[in-house]
C-alpha positions in Angstrom: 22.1 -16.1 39.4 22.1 -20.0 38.7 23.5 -21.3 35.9 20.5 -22.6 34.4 19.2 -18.9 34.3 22.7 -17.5 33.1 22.7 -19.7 30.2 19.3 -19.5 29.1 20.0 -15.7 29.0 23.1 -16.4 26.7 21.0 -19.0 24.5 18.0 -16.2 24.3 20.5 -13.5 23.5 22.2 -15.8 20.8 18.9 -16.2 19.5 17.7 -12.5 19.2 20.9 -11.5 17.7 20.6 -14.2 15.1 17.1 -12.9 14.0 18.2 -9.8 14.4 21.2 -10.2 11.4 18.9 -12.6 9.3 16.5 -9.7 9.2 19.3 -7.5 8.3 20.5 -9.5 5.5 16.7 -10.4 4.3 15.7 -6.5 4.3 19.2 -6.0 2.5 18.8 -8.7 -0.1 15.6 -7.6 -1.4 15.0 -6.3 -5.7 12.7 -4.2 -7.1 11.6 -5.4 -10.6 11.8 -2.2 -12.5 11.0 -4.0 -15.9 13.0 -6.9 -16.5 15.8 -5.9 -14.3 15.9 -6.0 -10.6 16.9 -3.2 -8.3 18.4 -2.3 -5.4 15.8 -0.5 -2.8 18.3 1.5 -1.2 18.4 3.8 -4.3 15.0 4.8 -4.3 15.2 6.5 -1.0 17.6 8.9 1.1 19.7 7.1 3.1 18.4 8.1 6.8 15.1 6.5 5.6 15.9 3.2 4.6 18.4 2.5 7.7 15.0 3.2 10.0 13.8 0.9 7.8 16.4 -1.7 8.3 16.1 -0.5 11.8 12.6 -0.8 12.3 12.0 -4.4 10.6 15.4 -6.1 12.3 14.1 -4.5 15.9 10.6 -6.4 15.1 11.9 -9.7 14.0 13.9 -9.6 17.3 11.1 -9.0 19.1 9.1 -11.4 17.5 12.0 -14.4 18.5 11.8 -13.2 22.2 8.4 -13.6 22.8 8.2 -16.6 21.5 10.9 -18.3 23.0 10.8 -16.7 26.2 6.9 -16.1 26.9 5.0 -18.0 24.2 7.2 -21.4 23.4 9.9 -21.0 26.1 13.9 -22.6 25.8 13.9 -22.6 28.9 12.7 -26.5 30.0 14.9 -27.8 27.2 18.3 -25.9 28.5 17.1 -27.1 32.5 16.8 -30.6 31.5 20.5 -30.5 29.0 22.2 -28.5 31.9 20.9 -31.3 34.7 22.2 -33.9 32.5 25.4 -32.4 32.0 25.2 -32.4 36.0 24.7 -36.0 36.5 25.8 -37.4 33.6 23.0 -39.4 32.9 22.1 -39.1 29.3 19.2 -41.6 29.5 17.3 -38.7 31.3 18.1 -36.4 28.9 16.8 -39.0 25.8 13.7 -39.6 28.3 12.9 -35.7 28.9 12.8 -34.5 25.5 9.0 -34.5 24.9 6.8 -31.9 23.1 7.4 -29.4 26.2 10.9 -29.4 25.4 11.3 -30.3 21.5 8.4 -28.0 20.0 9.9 -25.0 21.3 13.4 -25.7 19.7 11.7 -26.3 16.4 9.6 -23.2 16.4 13.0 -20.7 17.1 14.5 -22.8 14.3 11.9 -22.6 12.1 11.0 -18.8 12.6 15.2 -18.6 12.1 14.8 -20.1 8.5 11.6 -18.1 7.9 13.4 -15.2 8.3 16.3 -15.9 6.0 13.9 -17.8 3.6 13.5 -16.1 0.2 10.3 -17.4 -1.3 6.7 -16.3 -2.5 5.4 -18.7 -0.1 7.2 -16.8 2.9 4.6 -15.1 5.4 7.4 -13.1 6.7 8.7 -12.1 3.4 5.5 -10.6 3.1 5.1 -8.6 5.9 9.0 -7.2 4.8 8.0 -6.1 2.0 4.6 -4.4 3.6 7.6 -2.6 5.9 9.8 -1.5 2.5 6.1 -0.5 1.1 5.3 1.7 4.2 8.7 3.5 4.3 8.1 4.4 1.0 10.8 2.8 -0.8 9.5 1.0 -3.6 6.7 2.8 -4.6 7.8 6.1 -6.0 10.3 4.4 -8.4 7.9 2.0 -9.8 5.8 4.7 -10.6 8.3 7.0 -11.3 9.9 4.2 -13.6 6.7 3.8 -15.4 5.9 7.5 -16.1 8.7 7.8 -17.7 9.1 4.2 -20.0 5.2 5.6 -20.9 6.4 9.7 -21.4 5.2 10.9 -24.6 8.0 13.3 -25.8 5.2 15.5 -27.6 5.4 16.8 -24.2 8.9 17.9 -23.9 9.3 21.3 -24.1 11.4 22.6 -27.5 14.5 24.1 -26.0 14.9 20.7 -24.5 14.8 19.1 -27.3 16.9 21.3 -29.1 19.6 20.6 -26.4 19.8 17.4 -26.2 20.1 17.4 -30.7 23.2 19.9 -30.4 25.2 17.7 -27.7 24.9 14.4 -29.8 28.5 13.2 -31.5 26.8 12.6 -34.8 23.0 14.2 -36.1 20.6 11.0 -35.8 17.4 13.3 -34.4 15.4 14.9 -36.5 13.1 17.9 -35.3 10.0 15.6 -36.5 11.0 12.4 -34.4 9.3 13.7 -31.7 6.2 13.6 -32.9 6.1 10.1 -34.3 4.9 6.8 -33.4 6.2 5.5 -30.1 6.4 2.2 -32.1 9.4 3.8 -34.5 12.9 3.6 -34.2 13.0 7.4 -34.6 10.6 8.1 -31.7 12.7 5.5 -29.6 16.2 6.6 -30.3 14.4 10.2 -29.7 13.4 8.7 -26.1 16.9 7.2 -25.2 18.2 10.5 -26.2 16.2 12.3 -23.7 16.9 10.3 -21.2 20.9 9.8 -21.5 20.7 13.4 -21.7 19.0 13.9 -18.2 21.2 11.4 -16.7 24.0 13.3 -17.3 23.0 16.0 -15.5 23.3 13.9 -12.3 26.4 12.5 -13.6 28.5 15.6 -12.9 27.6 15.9 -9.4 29.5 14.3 -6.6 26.7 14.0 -4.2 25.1 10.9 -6.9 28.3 9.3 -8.0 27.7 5.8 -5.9 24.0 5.3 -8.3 27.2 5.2 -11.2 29.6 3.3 -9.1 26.9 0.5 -8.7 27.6 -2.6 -10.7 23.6 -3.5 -10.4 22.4 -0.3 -12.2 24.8 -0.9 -15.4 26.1 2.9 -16.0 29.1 1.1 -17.8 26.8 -0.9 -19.9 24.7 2.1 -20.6 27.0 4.1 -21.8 28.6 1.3 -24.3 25.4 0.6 -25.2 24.0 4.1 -26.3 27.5 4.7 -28.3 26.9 1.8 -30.4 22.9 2.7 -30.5 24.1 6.1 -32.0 25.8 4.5 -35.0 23.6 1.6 -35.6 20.8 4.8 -36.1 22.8 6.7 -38.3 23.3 3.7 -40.1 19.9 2.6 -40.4 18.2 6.1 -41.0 20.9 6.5 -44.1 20.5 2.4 -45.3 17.3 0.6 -47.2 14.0 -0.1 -45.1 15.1 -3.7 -43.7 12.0 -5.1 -41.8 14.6 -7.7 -39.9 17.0 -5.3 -38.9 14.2 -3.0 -37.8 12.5 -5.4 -35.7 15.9 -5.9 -33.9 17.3 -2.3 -33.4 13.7 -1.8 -31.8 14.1 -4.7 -29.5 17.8 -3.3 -28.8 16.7 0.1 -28.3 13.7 -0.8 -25.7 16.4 -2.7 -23.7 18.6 0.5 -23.1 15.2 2.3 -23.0 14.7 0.5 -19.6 18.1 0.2 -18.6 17.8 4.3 -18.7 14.5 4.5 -17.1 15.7 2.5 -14.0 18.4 4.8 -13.2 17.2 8.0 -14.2 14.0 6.5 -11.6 16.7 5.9 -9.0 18.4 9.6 -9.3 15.2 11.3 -9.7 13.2 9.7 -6.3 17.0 10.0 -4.6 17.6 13.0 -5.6 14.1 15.3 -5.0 13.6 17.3 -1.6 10.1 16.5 -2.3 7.5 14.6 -3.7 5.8 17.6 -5.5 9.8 17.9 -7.2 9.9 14.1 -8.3 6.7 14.7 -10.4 7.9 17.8 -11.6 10.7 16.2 -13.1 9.0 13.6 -14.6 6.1 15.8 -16.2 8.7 17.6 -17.7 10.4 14.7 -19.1 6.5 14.1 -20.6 5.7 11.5 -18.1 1.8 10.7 -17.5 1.3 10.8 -13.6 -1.8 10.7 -11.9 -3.0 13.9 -11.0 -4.8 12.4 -7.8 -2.1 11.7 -5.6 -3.2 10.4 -1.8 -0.5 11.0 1.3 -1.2 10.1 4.6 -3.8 7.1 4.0 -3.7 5.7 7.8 -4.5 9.1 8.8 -8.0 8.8 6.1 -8.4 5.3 7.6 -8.4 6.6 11.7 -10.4 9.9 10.3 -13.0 7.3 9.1 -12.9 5.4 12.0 -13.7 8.2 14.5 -16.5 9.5 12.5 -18.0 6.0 12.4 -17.8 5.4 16.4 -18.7 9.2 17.1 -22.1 8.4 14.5 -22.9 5.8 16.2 -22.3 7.3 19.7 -24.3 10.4 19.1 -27.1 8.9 16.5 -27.6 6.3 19.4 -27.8 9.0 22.2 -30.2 11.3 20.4 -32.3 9.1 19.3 -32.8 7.6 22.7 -33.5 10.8 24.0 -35.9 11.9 21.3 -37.6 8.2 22.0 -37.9 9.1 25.8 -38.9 12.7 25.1 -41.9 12.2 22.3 -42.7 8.7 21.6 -42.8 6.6 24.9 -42.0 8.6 27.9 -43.7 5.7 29.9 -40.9 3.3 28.5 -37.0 5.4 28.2 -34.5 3.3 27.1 -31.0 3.6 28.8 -28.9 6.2 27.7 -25.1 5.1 26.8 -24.7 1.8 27.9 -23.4 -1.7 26.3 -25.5 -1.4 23.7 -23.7 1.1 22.4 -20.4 0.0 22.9 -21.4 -3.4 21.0 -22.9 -1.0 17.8 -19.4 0.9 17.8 -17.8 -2.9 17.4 -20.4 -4.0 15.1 -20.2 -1.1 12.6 -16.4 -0.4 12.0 -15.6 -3.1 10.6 -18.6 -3.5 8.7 -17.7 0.4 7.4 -14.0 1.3 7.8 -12.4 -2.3 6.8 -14.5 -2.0 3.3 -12.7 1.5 3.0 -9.3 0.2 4.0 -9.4 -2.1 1.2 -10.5 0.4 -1.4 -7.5 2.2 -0.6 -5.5 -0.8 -0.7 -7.2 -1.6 -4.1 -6.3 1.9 -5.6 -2.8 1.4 -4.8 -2.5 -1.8 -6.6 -4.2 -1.5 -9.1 -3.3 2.4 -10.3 0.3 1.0 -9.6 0.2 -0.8 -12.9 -1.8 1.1 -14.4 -0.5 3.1 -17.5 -3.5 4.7 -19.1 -4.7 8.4 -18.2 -8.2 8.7 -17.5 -10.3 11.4 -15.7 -12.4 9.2 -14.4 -12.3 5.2 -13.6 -15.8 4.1 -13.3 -15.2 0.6 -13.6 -12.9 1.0 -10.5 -15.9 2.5 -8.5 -18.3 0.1 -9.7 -15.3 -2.7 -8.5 -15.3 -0.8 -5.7 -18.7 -1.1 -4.7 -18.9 -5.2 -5.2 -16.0 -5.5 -3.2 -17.7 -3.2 -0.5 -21.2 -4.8 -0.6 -19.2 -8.5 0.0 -16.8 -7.4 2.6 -19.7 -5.9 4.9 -22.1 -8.6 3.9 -20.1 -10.7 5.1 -19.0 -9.0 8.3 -22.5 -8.2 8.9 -23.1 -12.2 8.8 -20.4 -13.3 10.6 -20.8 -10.8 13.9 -24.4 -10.9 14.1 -24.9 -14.4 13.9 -22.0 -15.5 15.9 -22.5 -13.0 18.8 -26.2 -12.1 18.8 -28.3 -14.8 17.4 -26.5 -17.6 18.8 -27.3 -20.1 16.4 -26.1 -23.1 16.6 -26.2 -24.2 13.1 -24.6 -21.6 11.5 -24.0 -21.3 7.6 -22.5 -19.1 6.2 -24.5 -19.0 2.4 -27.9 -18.6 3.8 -27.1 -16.0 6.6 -25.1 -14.0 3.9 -27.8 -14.0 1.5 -29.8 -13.0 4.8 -27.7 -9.9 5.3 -27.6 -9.3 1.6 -29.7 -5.8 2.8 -27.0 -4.7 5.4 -24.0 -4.3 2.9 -25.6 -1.3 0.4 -24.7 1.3 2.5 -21.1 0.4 2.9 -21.1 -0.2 -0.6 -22.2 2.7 -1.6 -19.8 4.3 0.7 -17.2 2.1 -0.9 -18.3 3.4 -4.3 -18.3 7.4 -3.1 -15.0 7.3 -1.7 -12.9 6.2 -4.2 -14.9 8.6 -6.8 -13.8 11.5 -4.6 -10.0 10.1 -4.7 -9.9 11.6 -8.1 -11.8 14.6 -7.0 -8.9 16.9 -5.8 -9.8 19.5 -3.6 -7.6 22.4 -2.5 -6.0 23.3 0.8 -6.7 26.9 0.5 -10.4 26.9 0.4 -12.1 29.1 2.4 -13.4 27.9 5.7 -16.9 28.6 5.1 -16.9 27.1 1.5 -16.1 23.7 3.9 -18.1 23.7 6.4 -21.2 24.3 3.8 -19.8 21.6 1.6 -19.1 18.6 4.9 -23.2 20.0 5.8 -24.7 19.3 2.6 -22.7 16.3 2.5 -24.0 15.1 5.7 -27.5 15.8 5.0 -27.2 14.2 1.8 -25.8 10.5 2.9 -27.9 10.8 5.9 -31.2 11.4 3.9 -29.8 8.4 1.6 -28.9 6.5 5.2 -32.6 7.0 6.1 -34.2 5.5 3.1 -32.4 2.1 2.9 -32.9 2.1 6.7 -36.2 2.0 6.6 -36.4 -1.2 3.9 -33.8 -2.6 5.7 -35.2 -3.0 9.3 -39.1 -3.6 7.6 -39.0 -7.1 8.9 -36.7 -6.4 11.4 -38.2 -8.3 14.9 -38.4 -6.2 17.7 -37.2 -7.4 20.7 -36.2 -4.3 22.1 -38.7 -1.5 22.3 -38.5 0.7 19.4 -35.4 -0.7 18.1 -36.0 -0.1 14.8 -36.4 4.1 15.1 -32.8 4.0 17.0 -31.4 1.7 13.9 -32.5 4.3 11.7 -31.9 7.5 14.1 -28.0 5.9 14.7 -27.6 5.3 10.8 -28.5 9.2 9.8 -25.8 10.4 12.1 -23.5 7.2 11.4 -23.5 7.7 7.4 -23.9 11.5 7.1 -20.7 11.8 9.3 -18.9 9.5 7.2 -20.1 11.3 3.8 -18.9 14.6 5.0 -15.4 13.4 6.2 -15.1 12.1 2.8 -12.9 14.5 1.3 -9.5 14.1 0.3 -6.5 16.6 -0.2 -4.3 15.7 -2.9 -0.5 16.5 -4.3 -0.7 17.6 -7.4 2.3 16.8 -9.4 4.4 19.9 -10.8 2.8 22.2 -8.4 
């Protein structure tokens, strides 16, 4: 081994370890905004979870470093030419060797170094962290957890409950009615604070949760000082004059601890559940609003959606070239599976699956922060839709002009609105599948009652398929022979496989 090669190895294991512990740090370093206070994410998971976490995100920064300075932007010209001028001694080599070859690479590992350790908005890799603490899981429960409960309505609460948590206060500031008030009222507030001290407490007395009151970030201290002196400032309010100052500021007091209590009753409940149906047990009992319609497993939707889409297209294409050779021009068959195909099966999934993906990327977002309970969110599907009809517009545009027309003027407004007529299928695809995200369907449904449901599904959407097929290959030219009967033959099969695979098994919190 030379010595050239011996230290590049050191340098290049230097390197990877030093992403690998800015990663570490980085993932370690990042908050939750649970209201106005930030959080740990470590509490909103168990612990075997967020260490593959840790794990998973360190191991890929590391990666990332050692491709790129060892395959993509090697060290390894810079090290030769320091090490030969160590050699010789002849530093006026060294000043006359470092060129791009040898100075670009050096700046990328230092700059991907400071990315990594970089916390900004503006930080590409910051982002794709915080995609990694998002697809372990670790942030999401809380925040909705944490916003159940700052929304629960204590109308909810069930009356033995309440009547606990009134005998174990120090002095009587609850009434029986406070429940029922105005959220906007000191008494419903106080009432709220009440309820959730109390079911703090619970956890308080076991050993397993003592480190979530140990922690100097989640206040427990302050919580505790706080809700004492809440108590009396109550009693003293509910037994003094009507004061509109002092009113205004116990309420602005008593939302504070209100979210101070939220936080860490969020982090015990998400820590502290076996399960997810558990987590939303305990919050609907609290009287938190949760959505009933509760996806798992997206990616699995997402590669469910794909395979129907390239198994469409595969068999639509297939029959209808052999019900073309059969019946309508024996005289002229067409080739059975061939490139044609395969070029379809590129062209439609992302016109149809990356639509989907973002509708499901959508829903997260936006029912994230949303508060409000509704059975049914149409202008989410009609959202939906627009978003669907642009994506595969312009995915439509982009693929078919680029790779089949071969133009070589290409813009981008006209061919869109040229296209305009390819993108209602996806978007009413788009619009369909979030509608049946709030359509729970049950696991234990009979086999038959399934099968019968996915058929009249895919007749339906093929039927629909069929029709806007037809308008929208009217004009189509015909360079290949019958092309227009295949189109419409692949689309049936295409769409009426993606309309039955539409169907979504929920959780159903508290069950």
């Amino acid at each position: 081994m030379t010595i050239e090669l011996l230290i590049n190895l050191a340098v290049q294991f230097l390197g990877t370890g030093s992403a690998f512990f800015l990663a570490y740090q980085s993932f370690q370093k990042r908050r939750i905004q649970l209201g106005a206070e930030p959080t740990l994410p470590q509490y909103f998971i168990r612990r075997s979870t967020y260490w593959l976490g840790i794990a998973f995100y360190c191991t890929f920064m590391s990666a990332i470093y050692g491709l790129l300075t060892w395959r993509w932007l090697p060290l390894e010209p810079l090290l030769t030419l320091i090490v030969k001028s160590l050699r010789s001694g002849e530093w006026v080599n060294l000043l006359n060797g470092l060129d791009g070859n040898t100075l670009i690479p050096l700046i990328a590992a230092g700059l991907f170094l400071f990315f990594i350790a970089w916390e900004s908005k503006l930080n590409p890799l910051l982002i794709l962290r915080d995609s990694i603490h998002d697809a372990f899981a670790i942030p999401t429960k809380a925040v909705e957890v944490y916003h159940a409960l700052i929304t629960s309505r204590l109308s909810a609460v069930d009356d033995s409950l309440k009547a606990q948590i009134a005998n174990r206060l120090l002095a009587p500031s609850i009434d029986p009615g406070d429940f029922e008030k105005s959220s906007a009222t000191v008494e419903y507030k106080w009432a709220h604070n009440c309820l959730l001290f109390d079911q703090i407490q619970n956890y308080a007395n076991q050993s397993s949760f003592r480190r979530f009151f140990n922690e100097p970030s989640l206040k427990w201290g302050e919580i505790c000082i706080s809700y004492n002196a809440m108590s009396e400032k109550v009693t003293v309010w509910k037994e003094a004059e009507p004061h509109y100052t002092k009113t205004v500021k116990l309420i602005k007091e008593l939302d504070h601890l209100t979210g101070l209590l939220c936080r860490l009753l969020a982090s015990l409940v998400v820590f502290g559940s076996a399960s997810e149906n558990e987590i939303w047990s305990a919050v609907k009992r609290l009287g938190g609003n949760v959505h009933e319609a509760r996806l798992k497993h997206t990616y699995k939707y997402i590669l469910l959606f794909t395979a129907a889409t390239a198994i469409g297209v595969m068999l639509g294409r297939e029959i209808s070239v052999s019900l073309h050779n059969a019946f309508l021009f024996p005289e002229k068959p067409l080739a059975h599976f061939n490139y044609t195909t395969l070029r379809w099966i590129a062209y439609v999934i992302p016109m149809y699956v990356l639509p989907i993906a973002l509708v499901f990327l959508s829903r997260t977002l936006v029912f994230r922060h949303h508060r409000e309970q509704s059975d049914r969110y149409y202008g989410f599907y009609m959202s939906m839709m627009i978003i669907g009809f642009i994506v595969s517009t312009a995915v439509s545009a982009l693929i078919l002009e680029l790779t089949f027309y071969h133009r070589e003027h290409f813009n981008f407004l006209e061919s869109f609105i040229q296209h305009m007529r390819w993108g209602i299928l996806p978007a009413l695809i788009c619009g369909f599948v979030a509608y049946q995200m709030d359509t729970p369907m049950s696991g234990s449904e009979p086999l038959g009652k399934l099968m019968m449901a996915a058929a009249l599904r895919f007749l339906g959407w093929g039927s629909v398929a069929v029709i806007f097929m037809l308008y929208a290959t009217d004009d189509l030219a015909i360079e290949v022979s019958n092309l227009r009967f295949t189109l419409v033959g692949t689309a049936f099969f295409t769409i009426g496989l993606l309309g039955a695979s539409v169907r979504f098994k929920t959780v159903m919190p508290g069950n």
